[in-house]
C-alpha positions as CSV (number, residue, x, y, z in Angstrom):
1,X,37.5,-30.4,4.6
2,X,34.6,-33.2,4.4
3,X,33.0,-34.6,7.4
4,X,30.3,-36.7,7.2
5,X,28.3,-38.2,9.9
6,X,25.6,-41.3,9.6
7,X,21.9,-40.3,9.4
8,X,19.1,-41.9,9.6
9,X,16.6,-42.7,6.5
10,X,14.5,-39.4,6.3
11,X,10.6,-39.8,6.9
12,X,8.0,-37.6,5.9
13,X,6.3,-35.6,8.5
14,X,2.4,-35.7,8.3
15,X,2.8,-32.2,8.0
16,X,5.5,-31.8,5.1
17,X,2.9,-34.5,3.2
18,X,0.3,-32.5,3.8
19,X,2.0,-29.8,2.3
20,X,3.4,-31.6,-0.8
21,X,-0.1,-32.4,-1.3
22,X,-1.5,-29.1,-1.2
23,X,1.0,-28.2,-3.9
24,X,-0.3,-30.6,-6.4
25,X,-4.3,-29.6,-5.7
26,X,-4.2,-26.5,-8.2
27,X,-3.1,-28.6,-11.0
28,X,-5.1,-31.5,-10.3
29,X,-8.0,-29.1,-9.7
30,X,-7.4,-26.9,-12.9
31,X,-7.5,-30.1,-15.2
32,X,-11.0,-31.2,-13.1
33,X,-12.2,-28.0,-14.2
34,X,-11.1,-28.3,-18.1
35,X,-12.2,-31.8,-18.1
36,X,-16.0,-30.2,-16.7
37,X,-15.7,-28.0,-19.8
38,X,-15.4,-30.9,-22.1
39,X,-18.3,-32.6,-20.1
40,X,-21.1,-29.8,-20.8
41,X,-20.4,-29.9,-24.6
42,X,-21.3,-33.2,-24.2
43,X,-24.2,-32.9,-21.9
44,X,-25.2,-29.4,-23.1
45,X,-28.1,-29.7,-25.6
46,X,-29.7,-32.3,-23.2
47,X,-29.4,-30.5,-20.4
48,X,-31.3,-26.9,-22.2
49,X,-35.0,-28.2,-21.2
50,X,-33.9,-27.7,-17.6
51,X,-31.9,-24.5,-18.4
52,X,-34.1,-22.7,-19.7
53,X,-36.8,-22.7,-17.6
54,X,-35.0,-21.8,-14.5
55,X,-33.5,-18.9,-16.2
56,X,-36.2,-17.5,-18.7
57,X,-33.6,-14.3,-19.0
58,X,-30.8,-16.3,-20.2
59,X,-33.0,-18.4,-22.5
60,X,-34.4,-15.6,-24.3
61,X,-31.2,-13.8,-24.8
62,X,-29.6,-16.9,-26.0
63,X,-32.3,-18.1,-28.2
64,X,-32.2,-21.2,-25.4
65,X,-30.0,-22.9,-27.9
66,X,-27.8,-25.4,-26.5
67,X,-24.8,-24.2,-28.0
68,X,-25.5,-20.8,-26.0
69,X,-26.0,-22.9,-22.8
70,X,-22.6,-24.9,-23.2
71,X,-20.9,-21.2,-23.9
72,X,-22.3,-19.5,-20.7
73,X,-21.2,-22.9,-18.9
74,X,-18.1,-23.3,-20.5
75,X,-17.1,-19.7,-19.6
76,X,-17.8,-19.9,-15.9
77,X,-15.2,-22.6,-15.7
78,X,-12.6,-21.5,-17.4
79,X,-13.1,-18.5,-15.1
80,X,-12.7,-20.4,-12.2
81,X,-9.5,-22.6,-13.2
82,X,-8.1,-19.2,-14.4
83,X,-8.9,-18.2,-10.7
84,X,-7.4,-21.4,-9.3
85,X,-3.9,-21.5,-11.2
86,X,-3.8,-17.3,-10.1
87,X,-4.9,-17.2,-7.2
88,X,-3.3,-19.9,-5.4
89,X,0.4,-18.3,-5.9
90,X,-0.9,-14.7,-5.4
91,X,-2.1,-15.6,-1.9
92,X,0.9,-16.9,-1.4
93,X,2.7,-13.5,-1.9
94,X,-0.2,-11.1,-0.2
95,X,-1.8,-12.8,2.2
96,X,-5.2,-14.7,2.3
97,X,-7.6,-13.3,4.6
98,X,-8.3,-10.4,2.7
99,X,-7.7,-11.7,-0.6
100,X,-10.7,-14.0,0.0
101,X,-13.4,-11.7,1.5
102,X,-12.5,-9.9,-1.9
103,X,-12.9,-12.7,-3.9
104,X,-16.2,-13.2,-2.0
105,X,-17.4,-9.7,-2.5
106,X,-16.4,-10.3,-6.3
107,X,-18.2,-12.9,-6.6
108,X,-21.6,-11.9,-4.7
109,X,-21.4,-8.9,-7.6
110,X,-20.9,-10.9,-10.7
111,X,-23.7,-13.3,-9.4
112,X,-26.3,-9.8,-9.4
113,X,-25.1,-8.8,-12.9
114,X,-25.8,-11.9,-14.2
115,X,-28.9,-12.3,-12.7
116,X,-30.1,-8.4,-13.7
117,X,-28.0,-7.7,-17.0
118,X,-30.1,-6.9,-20.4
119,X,-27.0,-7.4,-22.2
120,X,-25.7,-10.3,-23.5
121,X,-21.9,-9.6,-23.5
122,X,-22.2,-8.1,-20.3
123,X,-23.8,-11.3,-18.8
124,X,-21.0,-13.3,-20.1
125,X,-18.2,-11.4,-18.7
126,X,-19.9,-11.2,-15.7
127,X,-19.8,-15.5,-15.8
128,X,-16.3,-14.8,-17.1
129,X,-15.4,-13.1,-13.5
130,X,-17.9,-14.8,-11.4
131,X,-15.9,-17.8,-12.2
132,X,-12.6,-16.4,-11.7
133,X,-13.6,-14.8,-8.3
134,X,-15.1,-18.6,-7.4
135,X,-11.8,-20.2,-8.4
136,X,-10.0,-17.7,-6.2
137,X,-12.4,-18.0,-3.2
138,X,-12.0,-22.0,-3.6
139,X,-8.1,-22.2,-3.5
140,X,-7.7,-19.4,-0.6
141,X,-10.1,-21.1,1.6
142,X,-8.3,-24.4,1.3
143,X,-5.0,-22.9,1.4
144,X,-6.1,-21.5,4.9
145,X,-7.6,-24.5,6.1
146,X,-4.3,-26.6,5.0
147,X,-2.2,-24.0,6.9
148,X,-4.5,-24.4,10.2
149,X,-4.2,-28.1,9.6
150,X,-0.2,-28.7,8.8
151,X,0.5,-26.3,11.7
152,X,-0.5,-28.9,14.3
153,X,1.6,-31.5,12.4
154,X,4.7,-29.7,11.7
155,X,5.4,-27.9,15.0
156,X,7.6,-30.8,16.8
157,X,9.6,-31.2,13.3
158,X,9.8,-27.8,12.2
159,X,10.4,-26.4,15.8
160,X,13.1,-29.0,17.4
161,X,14.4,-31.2,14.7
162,X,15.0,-28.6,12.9
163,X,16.8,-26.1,15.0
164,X,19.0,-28.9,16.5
165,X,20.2,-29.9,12.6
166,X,20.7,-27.0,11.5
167,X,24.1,-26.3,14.3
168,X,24.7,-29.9,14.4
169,X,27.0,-29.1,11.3
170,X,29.3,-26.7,14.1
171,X,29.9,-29.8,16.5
172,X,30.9,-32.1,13.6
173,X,33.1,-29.9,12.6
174,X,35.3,-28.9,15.9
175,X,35.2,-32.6,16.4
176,X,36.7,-33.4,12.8
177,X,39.2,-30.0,13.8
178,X,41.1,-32.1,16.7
179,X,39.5,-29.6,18.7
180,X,41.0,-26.2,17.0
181,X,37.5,-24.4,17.8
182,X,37.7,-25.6,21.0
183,X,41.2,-24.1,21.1
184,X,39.8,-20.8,19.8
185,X,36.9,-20.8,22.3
186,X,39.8,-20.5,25.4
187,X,41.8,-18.1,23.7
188,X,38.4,-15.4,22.8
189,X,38.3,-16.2,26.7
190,X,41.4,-15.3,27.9
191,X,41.6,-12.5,25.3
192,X,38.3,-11.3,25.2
193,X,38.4,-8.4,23.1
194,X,39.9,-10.7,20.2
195,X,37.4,-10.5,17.6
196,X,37.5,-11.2,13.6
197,X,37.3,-13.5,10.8
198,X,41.0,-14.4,12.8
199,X,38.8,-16.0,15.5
200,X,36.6,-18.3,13.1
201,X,37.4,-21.7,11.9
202,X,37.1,-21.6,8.2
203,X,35.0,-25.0,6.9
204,X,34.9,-27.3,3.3
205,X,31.9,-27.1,1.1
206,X,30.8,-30.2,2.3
207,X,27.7,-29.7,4.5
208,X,27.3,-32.7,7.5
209,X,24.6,-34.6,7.6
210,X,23.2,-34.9,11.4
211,X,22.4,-38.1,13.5
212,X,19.9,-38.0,16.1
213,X,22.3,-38.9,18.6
214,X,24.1,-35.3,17.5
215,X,20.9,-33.5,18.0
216,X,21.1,-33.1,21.5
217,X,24.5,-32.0,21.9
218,X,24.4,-28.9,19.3
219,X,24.0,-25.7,21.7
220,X,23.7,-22.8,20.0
221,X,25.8,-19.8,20.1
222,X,24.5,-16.4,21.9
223,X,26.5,-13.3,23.4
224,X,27.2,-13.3,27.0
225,X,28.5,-10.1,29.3
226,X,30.8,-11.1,31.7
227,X,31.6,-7.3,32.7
228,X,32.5,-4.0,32.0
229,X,33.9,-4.2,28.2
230,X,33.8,-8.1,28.0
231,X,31.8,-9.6,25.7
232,X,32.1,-13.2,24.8
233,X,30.0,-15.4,22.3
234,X,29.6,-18.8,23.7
235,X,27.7,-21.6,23.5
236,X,24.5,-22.0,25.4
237,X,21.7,-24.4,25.5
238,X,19.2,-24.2,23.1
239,X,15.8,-22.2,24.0
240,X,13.0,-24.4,25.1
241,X,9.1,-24.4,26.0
242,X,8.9,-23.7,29.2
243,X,5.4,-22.3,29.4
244,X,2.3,-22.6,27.5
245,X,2.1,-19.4,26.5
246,X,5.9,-19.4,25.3
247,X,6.9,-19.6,21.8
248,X,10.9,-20.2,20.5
249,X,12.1,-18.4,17.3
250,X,14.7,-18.4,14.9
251,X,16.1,-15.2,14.7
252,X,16.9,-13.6,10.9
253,X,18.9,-11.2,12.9
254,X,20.1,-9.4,15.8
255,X,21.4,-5.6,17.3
256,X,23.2,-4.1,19.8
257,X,20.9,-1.3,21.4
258,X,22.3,1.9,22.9
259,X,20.8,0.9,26.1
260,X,23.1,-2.1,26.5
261,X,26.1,-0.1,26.6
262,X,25.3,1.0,30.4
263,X,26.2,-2.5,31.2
264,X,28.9,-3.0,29.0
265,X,30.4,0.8,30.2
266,X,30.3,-0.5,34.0
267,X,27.1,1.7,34.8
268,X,24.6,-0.9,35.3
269,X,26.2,-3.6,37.5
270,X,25.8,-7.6,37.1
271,X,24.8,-9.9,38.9
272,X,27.3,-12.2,36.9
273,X,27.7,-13.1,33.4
274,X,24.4,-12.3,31.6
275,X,23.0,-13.6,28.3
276,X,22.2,-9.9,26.2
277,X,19.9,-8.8,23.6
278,X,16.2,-7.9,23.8
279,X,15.6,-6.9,19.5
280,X,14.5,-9.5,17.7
281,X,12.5,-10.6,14.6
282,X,12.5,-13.9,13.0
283,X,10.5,-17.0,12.2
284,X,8.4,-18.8,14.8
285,X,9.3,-22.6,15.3
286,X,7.8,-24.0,18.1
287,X,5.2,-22.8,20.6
288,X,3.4,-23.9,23.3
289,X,0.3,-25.6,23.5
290,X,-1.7,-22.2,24.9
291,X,-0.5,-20.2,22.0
292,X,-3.3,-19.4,19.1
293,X,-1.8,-16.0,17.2
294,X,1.1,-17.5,15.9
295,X,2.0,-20.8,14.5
296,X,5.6,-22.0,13.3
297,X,6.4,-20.8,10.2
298,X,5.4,-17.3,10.7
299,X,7.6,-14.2,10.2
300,X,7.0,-12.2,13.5
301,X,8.5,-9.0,15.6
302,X,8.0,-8.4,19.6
303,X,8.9,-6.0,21.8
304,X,11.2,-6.0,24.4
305,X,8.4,-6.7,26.8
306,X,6.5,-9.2,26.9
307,X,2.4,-8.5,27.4
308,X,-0.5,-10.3,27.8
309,X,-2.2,-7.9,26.0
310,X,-5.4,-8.0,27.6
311,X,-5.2,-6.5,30.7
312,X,-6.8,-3.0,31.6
313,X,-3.1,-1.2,31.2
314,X,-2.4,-3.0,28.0
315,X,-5.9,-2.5,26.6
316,X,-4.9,1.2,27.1
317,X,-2.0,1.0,25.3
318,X,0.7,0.7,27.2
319,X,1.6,-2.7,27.5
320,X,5.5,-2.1,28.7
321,X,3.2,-1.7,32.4
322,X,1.2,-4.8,31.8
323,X,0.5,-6.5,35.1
324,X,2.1,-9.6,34.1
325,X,5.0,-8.5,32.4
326,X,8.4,-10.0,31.8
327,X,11.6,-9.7,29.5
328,X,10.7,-10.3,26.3
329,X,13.5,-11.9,24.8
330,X,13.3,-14.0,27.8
331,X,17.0,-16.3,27.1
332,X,18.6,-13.1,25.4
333,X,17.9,-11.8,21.9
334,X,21.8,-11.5,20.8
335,X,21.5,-15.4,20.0
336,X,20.5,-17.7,17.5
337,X,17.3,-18.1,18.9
338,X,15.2,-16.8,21.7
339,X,12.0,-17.7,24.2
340,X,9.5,-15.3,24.2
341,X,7.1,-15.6,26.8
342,X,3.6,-14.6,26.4
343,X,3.6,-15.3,22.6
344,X,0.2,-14.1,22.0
345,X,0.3,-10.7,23.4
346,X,4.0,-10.3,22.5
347,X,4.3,-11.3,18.6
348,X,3.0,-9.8,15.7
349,X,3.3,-11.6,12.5
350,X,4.0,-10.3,9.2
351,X,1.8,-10.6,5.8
352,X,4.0,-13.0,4.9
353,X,7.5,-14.2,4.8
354,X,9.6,-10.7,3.9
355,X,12.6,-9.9,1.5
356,X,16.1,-10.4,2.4
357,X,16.1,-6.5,2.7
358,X,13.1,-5.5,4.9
359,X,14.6,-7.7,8.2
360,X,16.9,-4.7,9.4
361,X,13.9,-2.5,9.3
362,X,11.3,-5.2,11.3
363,X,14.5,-5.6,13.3
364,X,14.4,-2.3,14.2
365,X,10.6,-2.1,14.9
366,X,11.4,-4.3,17.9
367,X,12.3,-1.5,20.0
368,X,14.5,2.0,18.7
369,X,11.3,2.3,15.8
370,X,8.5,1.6,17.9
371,X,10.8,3.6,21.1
372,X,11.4,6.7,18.8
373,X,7.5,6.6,17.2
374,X,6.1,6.8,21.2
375,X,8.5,9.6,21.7
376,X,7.1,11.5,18.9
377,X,3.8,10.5,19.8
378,X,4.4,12.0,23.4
379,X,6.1,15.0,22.8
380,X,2.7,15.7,20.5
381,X,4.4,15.7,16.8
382,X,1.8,16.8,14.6
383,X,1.1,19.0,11.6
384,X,1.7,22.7,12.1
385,X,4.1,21.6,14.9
386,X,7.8,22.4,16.1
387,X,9.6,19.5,17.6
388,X,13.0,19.8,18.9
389,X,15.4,15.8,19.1
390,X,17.9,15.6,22.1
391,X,19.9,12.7,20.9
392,X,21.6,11.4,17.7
393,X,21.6,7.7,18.1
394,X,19.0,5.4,16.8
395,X,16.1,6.4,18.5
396,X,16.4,9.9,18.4
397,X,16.8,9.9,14.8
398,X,13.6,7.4,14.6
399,X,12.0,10.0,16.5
400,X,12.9,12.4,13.5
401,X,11.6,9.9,11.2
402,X,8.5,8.8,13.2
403,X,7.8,13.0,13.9
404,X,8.1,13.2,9.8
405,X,5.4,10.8,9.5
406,X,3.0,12.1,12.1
407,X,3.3,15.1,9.9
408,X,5.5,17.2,11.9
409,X,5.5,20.8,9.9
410,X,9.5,21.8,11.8
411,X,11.7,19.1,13.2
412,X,14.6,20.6,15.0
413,X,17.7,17.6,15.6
414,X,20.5,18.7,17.6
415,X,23.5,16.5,16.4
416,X,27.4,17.4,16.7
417,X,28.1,14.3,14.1
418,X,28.1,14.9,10.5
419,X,27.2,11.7,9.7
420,X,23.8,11.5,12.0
421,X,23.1,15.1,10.8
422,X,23.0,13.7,7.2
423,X,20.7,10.9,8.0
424,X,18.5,13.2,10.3
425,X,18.0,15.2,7.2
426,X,17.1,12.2,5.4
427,X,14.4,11.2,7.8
428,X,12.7,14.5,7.4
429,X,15.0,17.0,10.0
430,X,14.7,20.7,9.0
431,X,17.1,22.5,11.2
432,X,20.5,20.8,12.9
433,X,21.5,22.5,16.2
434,X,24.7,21.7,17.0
435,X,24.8,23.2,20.5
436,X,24.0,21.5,24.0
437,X,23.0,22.6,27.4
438,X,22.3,26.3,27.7
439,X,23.5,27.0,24.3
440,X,21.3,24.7,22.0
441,X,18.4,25.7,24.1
442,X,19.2,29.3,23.4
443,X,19.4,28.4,19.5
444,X,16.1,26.4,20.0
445,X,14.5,29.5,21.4
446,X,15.8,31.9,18.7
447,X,14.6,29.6,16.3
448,X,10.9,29.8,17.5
449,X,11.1,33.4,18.2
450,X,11.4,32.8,21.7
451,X,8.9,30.4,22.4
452,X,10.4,27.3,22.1
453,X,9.4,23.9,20.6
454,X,5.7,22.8,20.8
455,X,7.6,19.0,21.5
456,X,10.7,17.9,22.6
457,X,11.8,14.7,22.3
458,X,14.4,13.3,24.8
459,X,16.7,10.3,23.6
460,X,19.6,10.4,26.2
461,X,18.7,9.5,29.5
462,X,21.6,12.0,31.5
463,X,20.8,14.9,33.5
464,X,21.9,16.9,30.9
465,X,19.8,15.8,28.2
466,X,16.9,15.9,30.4
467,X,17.3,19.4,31.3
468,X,17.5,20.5,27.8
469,X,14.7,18.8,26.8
470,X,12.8,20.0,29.2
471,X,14.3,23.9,28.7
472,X,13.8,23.9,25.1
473,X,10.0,23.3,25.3
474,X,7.3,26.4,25.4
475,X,5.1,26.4,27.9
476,X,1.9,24.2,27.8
477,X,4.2,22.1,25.6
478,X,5.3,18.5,25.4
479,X,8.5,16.4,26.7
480,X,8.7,13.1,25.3
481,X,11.8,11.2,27.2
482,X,13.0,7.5,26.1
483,X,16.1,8.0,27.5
484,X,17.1,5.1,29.9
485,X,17.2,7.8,32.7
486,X,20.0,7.6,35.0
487,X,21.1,9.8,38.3
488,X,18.0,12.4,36.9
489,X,17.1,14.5,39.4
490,X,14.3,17.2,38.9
491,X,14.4,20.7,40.1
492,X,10.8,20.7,41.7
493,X,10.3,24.5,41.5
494,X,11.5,24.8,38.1
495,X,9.4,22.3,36.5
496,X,6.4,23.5,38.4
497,X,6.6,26.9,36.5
498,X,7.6,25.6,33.1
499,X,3.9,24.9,32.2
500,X,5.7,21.7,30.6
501,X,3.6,18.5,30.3
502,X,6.0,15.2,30.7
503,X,5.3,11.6,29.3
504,X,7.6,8.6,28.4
505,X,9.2,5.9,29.7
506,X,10.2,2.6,28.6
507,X,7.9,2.7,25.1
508,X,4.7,0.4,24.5
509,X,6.1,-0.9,21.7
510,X,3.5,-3.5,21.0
511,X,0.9,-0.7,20.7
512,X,2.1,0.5,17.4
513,X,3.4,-2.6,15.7
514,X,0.1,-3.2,13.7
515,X,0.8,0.0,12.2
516,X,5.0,-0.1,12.1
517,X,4.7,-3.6,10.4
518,X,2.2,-2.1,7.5
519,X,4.8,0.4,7.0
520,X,7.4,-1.3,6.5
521,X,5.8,-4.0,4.7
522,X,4.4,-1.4,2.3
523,X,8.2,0.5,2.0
524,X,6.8,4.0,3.4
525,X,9.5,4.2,5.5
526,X,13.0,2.6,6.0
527,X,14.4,2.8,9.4
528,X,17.2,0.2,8.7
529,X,19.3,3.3,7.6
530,X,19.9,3.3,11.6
531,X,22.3,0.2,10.3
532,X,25.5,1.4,9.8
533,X,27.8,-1.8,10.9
534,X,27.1,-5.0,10.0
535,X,29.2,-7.8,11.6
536,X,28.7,-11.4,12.6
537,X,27.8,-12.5,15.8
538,X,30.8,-14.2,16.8
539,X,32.3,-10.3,16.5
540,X,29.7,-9.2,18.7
541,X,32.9,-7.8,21.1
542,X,33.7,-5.3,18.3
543,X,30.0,-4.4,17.6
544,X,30.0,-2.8,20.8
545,X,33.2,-1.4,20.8
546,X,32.0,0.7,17.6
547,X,28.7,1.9,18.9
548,X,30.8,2.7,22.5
549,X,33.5,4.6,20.8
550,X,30.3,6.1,18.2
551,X,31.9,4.8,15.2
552,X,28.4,3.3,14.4
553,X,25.2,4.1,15.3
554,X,23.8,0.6,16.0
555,X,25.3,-2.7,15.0
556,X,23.5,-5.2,12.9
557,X,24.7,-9.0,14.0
558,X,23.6,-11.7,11.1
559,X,23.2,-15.1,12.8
């Protein structure tokens, strides 16, 4: 089917002709530089009375011939436009920053061994790379400036033109349906756990082009819990600035978190339907005018807190307590897009913009990473340690993975699924207990001749789990507990003997993204295995029917 809606004639943004403009400069620039080549074998053997004499080195190891003159020239150029054309794309890939302090320190080096070295050759590679490193420097810096300079430009287009477009395809089509979407909409109501490719209209190749007028009226579609095992995607209004400090982005995808099944199991109770989802990584579009870290554009992860990062508390670390904190995924994560207040305490951006297949794992670093790597952190993982994992979901077997890393000598996972035991022994597990209670703290103590583990991590949140966690641990030893706790009640007189230090809570997760991010970005680790479902979010009803019946670990929604 073809639909196909009037549009006005495009325009070019000040920012997208900024850009177009950049793109041209290395070429434009590379043929300056050639053309200055041909200029010095022009100019050379008039310009070798003034060479010489301001470099009495050079002169006398090139015979101050102006042939020599127009070579040293001549290879200083071609230096720098071999700099230009490689180190324009290469910046693109790795960053810039540190590409050009490099290119700087290169260049400061070359200039002393051209200005010390006895050797002819070695002079002229030195020019050879002082050029290069000059070139680079040159197209780095200007690549940062344009990106400082475009950002300003580009953030009304590339924030709300741009998000309204690209659903405005969804409303031209249910109109051009007679309404069969709208049809579908009432029937996933009345028959909530209906999900499937059933419950999507199928659309022709033909992609709509958008009116203004369309713009407006394109909401986009976000989960929404209207109770105990109902789960509806709907449509809701597009995320907006509301604060300075705010920032909207486009998410690359979504989750379902083991901690939103309390609600969706009855637990939790709600105050009515509730927009879910608090994971979420993506690319920034718009943000507010008090916003300085980010720009649109940027590839970025937060945590499900939102921090000012600069307050005493977060300054220490644990910015899940800052004094002015707030849900981070302010309009719910589970969406197409999401506010996140606080941008510049909150977000972290990436290098640069990642592969397809790193988003699960910055996904994850939004909260069951960055949640398991605290738990590790305070249960006191280290080398030459035992640590013992209460809890198979996705942050207990991060916490494997995260006590691996930490260099963890014995991890201990206590799993009665085959399946998470295989992936525990993938992120570094060494011994699978299959016991609970009493029982798997006796195995823990037999395993550690009695003592028990020098950390425990605790991934539940039941009395149960608590209990073990807390039982399994030596004395002088560490409980790390992640578990959203609930109806935990503490035998005073026991703990008091135990010797057992506690720590945990809901995880500063900001505090270690720096370091999750690098990770990632760099492939030492790959917590996307946590991933074992991935579904659309229109079948967000059956992504939580899987992880509540544990035929998945933790759902992956693409949006």
């Amino acid at each position: 089917m073809n639909v196909t809606v009037e549009r006005p004639a495009p325009h070019t943004s000040p920012g997208a002709a900024l850009a177009a403009g950049h793109a041209r400069r290395p070429v434009a620039l590379t043929a300056t530089v050639l053309g200055a080549v041909v200029l010095i074998t022009a100019i050379a053997p008039l310009a070798t009375d003034i060479y010489v004499p301001a470099f009495p080195r050079v002169g006398h190891d090139l015979a101050a011939s102006a042939t020599q003159v127009q070579l040293t020239l001549t290879t200083f150029f071609v230096g720098m436009a071999l700099g230009q054309l490689i180190g324009g794309p290469a910046s693109d890939r790795i960053g810039r920053r540190r590409p050009l302090l490099a290119a700087l320190a290169v260049l400061g080096a070359a200039s002393v061994v051209c200005a010390f070295s006895p050797s002819i050759a070695v002079m002229m590679t030195a020019r050879l790379v002082q050029g290069f490193a000059g070139g680079w420097a040159m197209v780095t810096a200007r690549s940062i400036v344009v990106d400082l300079t475009s950002a300003r430009f580009s953030a009304v287009d590339h924030g709300r033109g741009h998000r309204a477009a690209g659903r405005a395809g969804r409303r031209a089509h249910r109109s051009a349906d007679g309404g069969d979407r709208d049809r579908l909409d009432r029937s996933r109501r009345l028959c909530p756990g209906r999900a499937g490719p059933a419950a999507r209209v199928p659309t022709g190749p033909t992609k709509p082009e958008v009116t203004d007028s369309h713009r407006e009226r394109n909401p986009m579609r976000g989960v929404v819990l209207y109770g105990a095992g109902d789960v509806r995607v709907e449509d809701r209004p597009d995320p907006k600035i509301e604060q300075p400090t705010d920032a909207v982005i486009r998410l690359a995808a979504t989750c379902v978190c083991g901690s939103d099944l309390w609600a969706y199991r009855g637990i939790d109770k709600l105050d009515g339907p509730t927009p879910m989802g608090h994971e979420y990584a993506g690319v920034v579009e718009e943000v507010g005018s008090g916003v300085s870290a980010v720009k649109p554009g940027d590839f970025v992860i937060g945590s499900f807190f939102a921090s000012d990062n600069t307050c005493e508390i977060c300054q220490a670390g644990y910015q899940t307590h800052c004094i002015h904190r707030q849900p981070g995924a302010a309009t719910g994560a589970q969406a197409e897009c999401v506010r996140v207040p606080l941008a510049d305490g909150t977000l972290v951006a990436t290098p640069g913009q990642p592969d397809k297949d790193l988003i699960p794992s910055f996904l994850a670093a939004s909260d069951v990473l960055g949640t398991g790597w605290f738990a590790a952190v305070a249960a006191a993982a280290g080398p030459g340690k035992t640590v013992a994992v209460v809890g198979d979901g996705a942050v207990g077997l991060l916490g494997v993975l995260a006590a691996k890393q930490l260099g963890t000598e014995r991890i201990i996972a206590m799993s009665r699924h085959e399946s998470r035991q295989k992936l525990a022994r993938e992120f570094g597990a060494t011994d699978i207990v299959s016991e609970r209670g009493d029982e798997g703290v006796a195995v823990i103590k037999d395993l550690t001749d009695g003592y028990g583990a020098h950390g425990v991590i605790e991934a539940v949140g039941t009395q149960e789990s608590m209990m073990q966690a807390i039982r399994s641990a030596r004395a002088g030893g560490h409980v790390g507990f992640v578990g959203v706790s609930h109806d935990i009640r503490l035998p005073g007189e026991e703990l008091f003997f135990s010797g057992v230090h506690l720590h945990g809570g809901p995880a500063p997760v900001r505090r270690f993204l720096p370091e999750l991010i690098e990770l990632i970005w760099q492939r030492s680790i790959d917590p996307s295995k946590v991933f074992d479902l991935q579904l659309p979010l229109d079948d967000a009803a059956e992504a939580y029917r899987a992880m509540d019946e544990r035929r998945a670990i933790k759902s992956l929604l693409t949006v």
